[in-house]
Z-matrix of the N, CA and C atoms (Angstrom, degrees):
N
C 1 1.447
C 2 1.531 1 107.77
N 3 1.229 2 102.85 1 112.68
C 4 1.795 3 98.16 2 170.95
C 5 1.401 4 132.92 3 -71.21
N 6 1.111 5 97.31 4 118.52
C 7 2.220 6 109.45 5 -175.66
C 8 1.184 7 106.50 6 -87.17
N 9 1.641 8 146.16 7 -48.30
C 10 1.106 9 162.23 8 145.79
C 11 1.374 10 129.55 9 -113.93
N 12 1.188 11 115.39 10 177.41
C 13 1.679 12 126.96 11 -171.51
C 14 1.591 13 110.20 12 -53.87
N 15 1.812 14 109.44 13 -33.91
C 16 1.315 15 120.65 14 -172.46
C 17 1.337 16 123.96 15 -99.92
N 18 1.651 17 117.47 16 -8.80
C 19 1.354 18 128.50 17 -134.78
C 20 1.236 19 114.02 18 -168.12
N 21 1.597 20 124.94 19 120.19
C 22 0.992 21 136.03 20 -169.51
C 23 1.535 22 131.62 21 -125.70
N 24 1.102 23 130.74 22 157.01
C 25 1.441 24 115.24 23 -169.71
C 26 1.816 25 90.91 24 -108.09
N 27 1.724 26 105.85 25 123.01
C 28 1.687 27 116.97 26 150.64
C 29 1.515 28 107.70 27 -46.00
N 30 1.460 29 165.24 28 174.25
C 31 0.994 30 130.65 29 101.22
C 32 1.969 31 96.81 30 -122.12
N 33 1.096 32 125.44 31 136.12
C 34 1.202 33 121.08 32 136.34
C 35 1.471 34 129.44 33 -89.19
N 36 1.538 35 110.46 34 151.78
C 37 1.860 36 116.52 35 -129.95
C 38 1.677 37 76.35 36 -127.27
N 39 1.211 38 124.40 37 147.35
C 40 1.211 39 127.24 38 152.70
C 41 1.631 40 111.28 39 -150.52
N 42 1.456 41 106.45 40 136.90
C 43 1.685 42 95.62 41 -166.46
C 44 1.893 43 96.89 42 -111.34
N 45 1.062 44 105.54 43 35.84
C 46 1.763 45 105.65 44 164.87
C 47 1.580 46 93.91 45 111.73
N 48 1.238 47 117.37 46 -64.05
C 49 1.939 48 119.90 47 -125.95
C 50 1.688 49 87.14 48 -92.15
N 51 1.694 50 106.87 49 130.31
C 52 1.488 51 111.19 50 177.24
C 53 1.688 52 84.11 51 -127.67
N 54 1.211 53 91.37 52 121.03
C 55 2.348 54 110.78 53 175.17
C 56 1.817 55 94.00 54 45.93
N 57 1.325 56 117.02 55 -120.39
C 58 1.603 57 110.29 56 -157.20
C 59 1.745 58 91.91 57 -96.54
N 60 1.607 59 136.99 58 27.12
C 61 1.637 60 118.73 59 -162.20
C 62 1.647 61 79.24 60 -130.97
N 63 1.395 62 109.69 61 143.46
C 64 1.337 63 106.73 62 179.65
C 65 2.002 64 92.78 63 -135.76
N 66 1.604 65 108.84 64 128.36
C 67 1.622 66 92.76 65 -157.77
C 68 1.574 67 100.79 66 -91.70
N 69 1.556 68 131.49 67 7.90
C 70 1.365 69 103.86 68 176.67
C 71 1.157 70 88.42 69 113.93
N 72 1.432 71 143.80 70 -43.27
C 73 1.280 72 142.39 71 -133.28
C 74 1.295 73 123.97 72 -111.88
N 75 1.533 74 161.72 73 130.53
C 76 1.345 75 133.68 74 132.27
C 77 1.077 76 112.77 75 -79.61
N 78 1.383 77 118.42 76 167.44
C 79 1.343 78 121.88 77 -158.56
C 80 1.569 79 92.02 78 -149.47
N 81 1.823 80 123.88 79 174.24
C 82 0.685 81 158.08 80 -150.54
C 83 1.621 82 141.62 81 155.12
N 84 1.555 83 114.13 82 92.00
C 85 1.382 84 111.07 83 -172.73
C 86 1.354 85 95.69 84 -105.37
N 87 1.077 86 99.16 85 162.66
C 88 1.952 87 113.13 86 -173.36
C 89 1.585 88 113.86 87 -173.37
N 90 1.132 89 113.99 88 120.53
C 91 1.735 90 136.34 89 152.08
C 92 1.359 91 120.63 90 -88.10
N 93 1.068 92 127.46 91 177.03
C 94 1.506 93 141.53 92 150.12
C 95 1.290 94 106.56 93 -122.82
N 96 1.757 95 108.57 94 136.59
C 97 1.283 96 130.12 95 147.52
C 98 1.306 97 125.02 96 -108.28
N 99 1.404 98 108.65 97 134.62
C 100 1.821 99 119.42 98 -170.18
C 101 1.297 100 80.51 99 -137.73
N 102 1.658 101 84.99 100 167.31
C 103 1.436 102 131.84 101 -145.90
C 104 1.872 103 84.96 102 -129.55
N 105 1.634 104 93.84 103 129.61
C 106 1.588 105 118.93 104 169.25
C 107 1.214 106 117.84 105 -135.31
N 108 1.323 107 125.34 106 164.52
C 109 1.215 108 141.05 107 173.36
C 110 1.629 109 126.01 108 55.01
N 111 1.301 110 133.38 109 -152.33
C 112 1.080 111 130.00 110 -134.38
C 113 2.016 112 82.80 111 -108.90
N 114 1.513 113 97.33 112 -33.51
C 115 1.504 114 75.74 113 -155.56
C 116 2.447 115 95.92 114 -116.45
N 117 1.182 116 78.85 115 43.03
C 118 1.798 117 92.91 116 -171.77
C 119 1.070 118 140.09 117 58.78
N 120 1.469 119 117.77 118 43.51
C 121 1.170 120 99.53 119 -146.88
C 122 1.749 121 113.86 120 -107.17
N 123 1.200 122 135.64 121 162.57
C 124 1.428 123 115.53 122 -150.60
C 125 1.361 124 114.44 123 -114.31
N 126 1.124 125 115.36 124 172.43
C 127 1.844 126 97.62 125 -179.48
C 128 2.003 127 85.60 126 -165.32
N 129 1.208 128 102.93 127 175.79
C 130 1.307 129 122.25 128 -155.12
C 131 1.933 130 94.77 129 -121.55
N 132 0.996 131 116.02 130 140.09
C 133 1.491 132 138.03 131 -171.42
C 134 1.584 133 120.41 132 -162.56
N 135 1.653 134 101.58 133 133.37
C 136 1.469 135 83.95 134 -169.53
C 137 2.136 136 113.45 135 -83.42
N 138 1.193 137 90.33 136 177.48
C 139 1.503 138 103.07 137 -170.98
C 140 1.677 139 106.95 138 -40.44
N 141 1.482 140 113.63 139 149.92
C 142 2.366 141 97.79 140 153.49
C 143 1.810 142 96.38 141 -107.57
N 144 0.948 143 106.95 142 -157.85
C 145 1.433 144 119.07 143 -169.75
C 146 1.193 145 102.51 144 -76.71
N 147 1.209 146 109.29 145 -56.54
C 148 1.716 147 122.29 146 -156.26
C 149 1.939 148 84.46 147 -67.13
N 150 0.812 149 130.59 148 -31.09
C 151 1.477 150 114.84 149 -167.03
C 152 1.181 151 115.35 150 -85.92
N 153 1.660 152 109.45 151 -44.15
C 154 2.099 153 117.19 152 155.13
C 155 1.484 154 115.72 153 -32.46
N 156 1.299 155 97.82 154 -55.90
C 157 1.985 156 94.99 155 -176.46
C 158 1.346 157 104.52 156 -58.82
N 159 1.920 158 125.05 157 -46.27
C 160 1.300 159 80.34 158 177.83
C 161 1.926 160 134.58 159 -87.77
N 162 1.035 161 100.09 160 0.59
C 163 1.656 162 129.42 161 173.32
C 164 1.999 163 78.68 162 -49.10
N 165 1.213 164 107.97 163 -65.29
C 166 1.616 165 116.62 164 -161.99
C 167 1.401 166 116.19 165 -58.22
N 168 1.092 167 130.79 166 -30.26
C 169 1.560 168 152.83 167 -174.61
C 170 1.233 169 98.75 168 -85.16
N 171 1.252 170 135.13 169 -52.92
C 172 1.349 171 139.75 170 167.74
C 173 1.513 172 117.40 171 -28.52
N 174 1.408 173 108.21 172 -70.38
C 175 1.450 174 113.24 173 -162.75
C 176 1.221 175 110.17 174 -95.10
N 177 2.089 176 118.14 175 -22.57
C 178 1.515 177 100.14 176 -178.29
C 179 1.759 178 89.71 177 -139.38
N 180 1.268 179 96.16 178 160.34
C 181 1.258 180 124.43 179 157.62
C 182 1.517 181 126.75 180 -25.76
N 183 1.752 182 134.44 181 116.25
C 184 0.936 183 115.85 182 165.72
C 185 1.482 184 144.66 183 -35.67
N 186 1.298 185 107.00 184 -49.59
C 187 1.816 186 105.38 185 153.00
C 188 1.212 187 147.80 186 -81.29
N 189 1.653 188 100.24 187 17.41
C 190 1.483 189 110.90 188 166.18
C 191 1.727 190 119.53 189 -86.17
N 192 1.077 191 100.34 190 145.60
C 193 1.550 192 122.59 191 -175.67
C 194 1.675 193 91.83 192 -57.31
N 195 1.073 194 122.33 193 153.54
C 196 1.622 195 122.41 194 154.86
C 197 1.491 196 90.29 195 -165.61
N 198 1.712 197 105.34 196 130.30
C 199 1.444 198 100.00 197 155.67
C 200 1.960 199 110.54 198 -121.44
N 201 1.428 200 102.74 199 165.71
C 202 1.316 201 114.44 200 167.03
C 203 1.620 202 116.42 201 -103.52
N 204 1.543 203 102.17 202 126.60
C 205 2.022 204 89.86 203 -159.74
C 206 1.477 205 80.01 204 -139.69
N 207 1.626 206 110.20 205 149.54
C 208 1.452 207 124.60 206 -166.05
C 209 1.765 208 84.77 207 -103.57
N 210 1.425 209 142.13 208 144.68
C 211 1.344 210 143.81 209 144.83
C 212 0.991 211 101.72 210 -88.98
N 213 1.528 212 99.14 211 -176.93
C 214 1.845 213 112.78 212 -163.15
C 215 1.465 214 83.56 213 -78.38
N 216 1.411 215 88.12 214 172.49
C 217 1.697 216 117.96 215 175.09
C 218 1.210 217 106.55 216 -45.63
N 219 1.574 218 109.01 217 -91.37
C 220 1.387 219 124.33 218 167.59
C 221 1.662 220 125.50 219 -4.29
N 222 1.583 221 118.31 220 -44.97
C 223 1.551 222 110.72 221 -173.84
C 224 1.708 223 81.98 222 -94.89
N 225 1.390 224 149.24 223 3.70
C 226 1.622 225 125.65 224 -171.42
C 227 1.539 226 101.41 225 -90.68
N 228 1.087 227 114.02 226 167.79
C 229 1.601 228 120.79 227 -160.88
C 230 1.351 229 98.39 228 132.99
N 231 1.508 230 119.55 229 74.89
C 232 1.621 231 91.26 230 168.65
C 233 2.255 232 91.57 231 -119.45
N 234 1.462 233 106.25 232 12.12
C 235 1.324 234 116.82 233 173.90
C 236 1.429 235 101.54 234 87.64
N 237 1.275 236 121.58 235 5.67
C 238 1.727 237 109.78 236 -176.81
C 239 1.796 238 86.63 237 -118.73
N 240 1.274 239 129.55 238 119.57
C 241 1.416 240 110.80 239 155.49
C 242 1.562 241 121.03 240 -74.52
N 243 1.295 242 111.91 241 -29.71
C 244 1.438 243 100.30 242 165.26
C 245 1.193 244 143.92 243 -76.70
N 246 1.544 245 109.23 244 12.73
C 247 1.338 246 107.59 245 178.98
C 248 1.504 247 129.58 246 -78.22
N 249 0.975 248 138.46 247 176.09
C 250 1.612 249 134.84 248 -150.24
C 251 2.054 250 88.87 249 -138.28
N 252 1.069 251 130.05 250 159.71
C 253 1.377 252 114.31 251 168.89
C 254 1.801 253 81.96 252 -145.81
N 255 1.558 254 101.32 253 155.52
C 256 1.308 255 128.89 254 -162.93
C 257 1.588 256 102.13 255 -132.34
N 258 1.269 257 134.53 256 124.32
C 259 1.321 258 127.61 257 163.46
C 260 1.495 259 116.34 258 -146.97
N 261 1.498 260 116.92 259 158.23
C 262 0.983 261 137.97 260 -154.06
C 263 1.717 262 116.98 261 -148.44
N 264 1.816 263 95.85 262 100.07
C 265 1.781 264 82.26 263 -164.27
C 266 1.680 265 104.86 264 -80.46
N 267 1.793 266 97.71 265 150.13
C 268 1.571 267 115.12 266 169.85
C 269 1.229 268 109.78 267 -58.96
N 270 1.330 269 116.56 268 -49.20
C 271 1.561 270 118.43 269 -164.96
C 272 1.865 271 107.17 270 -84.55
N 273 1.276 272 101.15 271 165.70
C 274 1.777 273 109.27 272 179.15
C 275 1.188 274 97.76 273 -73.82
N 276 1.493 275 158.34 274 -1.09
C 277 1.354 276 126.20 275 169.38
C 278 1.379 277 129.37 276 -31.96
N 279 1.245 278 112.81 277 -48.22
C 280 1.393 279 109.33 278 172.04
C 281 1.670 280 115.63 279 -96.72
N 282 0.596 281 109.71 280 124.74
C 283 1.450 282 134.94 281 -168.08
C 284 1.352 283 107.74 282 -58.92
N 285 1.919 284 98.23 283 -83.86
C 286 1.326 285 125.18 284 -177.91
C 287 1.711 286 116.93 285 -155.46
N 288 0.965 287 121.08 286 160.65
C 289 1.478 288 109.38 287 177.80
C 290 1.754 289 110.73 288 -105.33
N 291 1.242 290 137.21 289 -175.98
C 292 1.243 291 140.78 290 -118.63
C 293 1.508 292 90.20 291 -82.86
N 294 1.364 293 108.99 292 149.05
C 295 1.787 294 109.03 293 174.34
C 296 1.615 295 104.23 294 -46.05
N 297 1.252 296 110.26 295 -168.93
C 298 1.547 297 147.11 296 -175.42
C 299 1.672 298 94.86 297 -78.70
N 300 1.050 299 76.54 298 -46.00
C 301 2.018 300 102.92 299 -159.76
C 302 1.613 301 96.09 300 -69.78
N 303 1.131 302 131.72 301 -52.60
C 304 1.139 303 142.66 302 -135.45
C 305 2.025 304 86.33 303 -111.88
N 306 1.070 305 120.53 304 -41.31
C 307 1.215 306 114.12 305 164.42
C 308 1.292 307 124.11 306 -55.51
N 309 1.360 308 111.23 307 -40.10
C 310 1.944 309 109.95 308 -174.45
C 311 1.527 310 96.64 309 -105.43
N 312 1.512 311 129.91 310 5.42
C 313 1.081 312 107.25 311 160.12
C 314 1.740 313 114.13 312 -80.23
N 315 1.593 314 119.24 313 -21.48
C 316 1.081 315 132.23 314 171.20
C 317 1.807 316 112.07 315 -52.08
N 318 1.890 317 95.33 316 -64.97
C 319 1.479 318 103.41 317 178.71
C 320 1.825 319 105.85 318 -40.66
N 321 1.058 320 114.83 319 -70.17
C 322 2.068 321 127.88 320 176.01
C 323 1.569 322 81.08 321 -20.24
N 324 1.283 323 133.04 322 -87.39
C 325 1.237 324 134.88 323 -118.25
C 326 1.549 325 94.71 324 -64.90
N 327 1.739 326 108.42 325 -66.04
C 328 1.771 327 120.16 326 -163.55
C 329 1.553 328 97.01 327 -67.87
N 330 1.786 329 137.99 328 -27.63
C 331 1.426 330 101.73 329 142.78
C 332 1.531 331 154.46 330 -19.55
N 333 1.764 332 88.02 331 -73.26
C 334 1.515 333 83.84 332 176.93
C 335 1.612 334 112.91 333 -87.72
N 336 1.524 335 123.04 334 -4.70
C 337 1.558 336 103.05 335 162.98
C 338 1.600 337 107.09 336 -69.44
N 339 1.350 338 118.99 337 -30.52
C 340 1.933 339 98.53 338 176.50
C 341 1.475 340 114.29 339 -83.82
N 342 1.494 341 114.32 340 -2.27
C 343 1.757 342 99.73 341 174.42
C 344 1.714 343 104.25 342 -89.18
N 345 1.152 344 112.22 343 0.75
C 346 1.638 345 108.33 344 -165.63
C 347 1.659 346 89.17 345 -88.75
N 348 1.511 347 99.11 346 148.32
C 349 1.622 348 125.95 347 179.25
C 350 1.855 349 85.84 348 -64.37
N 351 0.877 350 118.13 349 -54.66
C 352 2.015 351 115.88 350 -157.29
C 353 1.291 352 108.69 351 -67.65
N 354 1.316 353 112.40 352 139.91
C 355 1.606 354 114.96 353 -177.29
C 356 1.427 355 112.30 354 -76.58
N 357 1.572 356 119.35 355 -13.14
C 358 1.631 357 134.14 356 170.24
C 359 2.354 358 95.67 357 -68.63
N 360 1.544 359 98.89 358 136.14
C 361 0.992 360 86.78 359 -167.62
C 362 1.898 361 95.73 360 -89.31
N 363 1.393 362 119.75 361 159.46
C 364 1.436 363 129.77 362 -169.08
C 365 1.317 364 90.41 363 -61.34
């Protein structure tokens, strides 16, 4: 998928169902590869934000939930370290994520713990 003139997003797409087990899940892993030097040559880098959202717009819906969640060490191995993974559950377990309220009461908080002189957060 092209992000810029130089740079593109890999993504492999998975929409849950492997033979008759379907896990609940969509999925989405994705890198970027860009193009350097004189004679093109490519290399692998992980995603920035601005390029996830549109990776995100792509495959789902503006009012769909999607989160990005790191697992333990142990289950990672998918052979790309830069890849980023994106998912989106099928089922209603998740509802919704944190109010309005509950979001900028978050933003308030990690403000003033990074304007404070003390490395203890306020």
């Amino acid at each position: 998928m092209p992000i810029s003139a130089s740079n593109f997003a890999v993504c492999v797409v998975s929409d849950g169902k492997y033979k008759k087990e379907d896990t609940g899940w969509e999925h989405v892993a994705v890198h970027i590869v860009y193009e350097f030097g004189r004679k093109k040559k490519r290399r692998s880098r992980a995603i920035k934000q601005d390029e996830l959202q549109k990776v995100r717009d792509v495959f789902w819906e503006p009012e769909d939930n999607v989160i990005q969640c790191f697992s333990k060490e142990s289950l990672e191995g998918d052979g790309w370290e830069v890849n980023v993974h994106l998912w989106k559950s099928k089922k209603k377990t998740i509802k919704s994520f944190p109010s309005a309220r509950d979001y900028m009461a978050s933003l308030r908080y990690i403000r003033s713990a990074s304007s404070s002189n003390s490395e203890i957060p306020a």
